[in-house]
N, C-alpha and C positions, 0 to 999 in steps of 0.2 A: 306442246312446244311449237313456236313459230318454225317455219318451215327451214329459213335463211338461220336460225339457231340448229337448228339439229344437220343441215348440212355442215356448219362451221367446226358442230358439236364431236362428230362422225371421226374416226382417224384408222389405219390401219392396227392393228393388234395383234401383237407375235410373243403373245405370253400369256397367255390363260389359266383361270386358278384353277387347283382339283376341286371344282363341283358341277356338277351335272346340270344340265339346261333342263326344265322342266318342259314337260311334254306341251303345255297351252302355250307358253313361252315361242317353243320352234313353230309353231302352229300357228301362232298367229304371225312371224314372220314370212311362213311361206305362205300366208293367205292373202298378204300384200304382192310376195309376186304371184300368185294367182290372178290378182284384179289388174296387175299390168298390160297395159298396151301391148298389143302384136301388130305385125305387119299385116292386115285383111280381117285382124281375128282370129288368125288361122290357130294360135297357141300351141306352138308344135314342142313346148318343150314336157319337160318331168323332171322329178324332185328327188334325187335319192340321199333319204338323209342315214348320214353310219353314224351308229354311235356303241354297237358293239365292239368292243377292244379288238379281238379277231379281224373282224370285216376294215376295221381303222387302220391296223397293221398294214394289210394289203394295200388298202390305196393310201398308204400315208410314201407305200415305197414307192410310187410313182411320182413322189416329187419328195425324194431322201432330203426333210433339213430338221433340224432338231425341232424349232419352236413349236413347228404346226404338231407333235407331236404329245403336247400339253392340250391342246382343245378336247373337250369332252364331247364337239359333235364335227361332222364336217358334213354341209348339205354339198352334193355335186349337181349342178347345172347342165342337163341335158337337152338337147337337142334330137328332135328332129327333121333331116332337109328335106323328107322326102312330103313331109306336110309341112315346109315352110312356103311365106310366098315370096315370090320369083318375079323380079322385076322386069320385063319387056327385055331389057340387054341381059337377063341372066342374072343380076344380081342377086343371091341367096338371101334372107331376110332373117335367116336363124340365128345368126353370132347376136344379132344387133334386139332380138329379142331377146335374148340366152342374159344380153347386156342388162337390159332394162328391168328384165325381172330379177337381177341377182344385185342388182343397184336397190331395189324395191327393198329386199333383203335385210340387205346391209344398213339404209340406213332406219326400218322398222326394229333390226335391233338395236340400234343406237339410240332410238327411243324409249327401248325398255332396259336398258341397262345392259346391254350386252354387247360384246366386240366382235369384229368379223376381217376378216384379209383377203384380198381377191388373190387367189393363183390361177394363174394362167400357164405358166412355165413348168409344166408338169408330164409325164410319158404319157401323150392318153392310149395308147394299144397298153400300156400296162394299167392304166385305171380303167380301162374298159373290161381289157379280162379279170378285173380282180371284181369289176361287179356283177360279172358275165352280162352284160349288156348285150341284148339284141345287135347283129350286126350291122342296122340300120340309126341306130341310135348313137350319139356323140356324147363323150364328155366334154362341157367346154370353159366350166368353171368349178375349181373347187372353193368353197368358201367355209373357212374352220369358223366353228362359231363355240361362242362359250363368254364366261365374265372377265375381265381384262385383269391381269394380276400385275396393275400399275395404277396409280395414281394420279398419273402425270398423264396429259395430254400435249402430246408435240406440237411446237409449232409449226403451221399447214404454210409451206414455201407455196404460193401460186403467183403467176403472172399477174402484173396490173390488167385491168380488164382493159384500159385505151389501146393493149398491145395484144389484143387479142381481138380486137374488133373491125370489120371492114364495113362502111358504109356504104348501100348503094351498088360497091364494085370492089377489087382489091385495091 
């Protein structure tokens, strides 16, 4: 698939069928954010993927909504800052890889037929104890994955691009 199709193609997903992501399936998703860009290289993140109902419960209650509780997996996007890199003023480099890779993600499943949601708005001290994560280690994205139990692809509202673009200066 063209690249500019599979981004158009791509949508959020808050409804997932009961069937099970097959293990090449997730694997080859997170092998895409594996090859993603870091800040230095430094790759400070990790991959935890739930798909035990038990371990799902837990972190599903750190961000209580129903949908996400349809997804038969949810990988969470971890972080860590203490190997990220750090820009001369301090600025952290980890969010913004945590980003890239969980973008990677999202739309390699979109490629293979499957759906994905970014959460962000979620307890991470309660998604962290629920995965007992090292204390040095961040949750910073959950993203439920599984096959979409809809049909229908939304139309994607975006800004015209002339309104998003500065030439040269603002």
């Amino acid at each position: 698939m063209a690249f500019f199709e599979l981004a158009k193609k791509r949508y959020s997903v808050r409804q997932f069928k009961n069937q099970p992501v097959e293990d090449d399936k997730l694997k080859y998703a997170l092998e895409t954010a594996r090859m993603a860009p870091s800040a230095c290289n430094y790759q400070p993140l990790s991959f935890v993927v739930v798909t035990d109902e038990a371990a799902k419960t837990k972190v599903i209650s750190s961000y209580n909504r129903e949908w996400i509780k349809t997804a038969p997996a949810i990988i969470v996007v971890c972080g860590n800052h203490k190997e990220s890199w750090h820009r001369g003023d301090g600025k952290d480099h980890c969010d913004i890889d945590a980003a890239i890779a969980a973008d990677h993600i999202t739309l390699a499943a979109a490629d293979i037929g499957l759906g994905t949601c970014w959460v962000c708005a979620f307890d991470s001290k309660k998604c962290h104890e629920a995965l007992e994560l090292p204390e040095y280690i961040e949750p910073i994205v959950l993203l439920p994955i599984g096959y979409p139990d809809d049909d229908i692809q939304p139309q994607k509202k975006r800004k015209e691009l002339d309104e998003l673009i500065r030439q040269n200066r603002w």
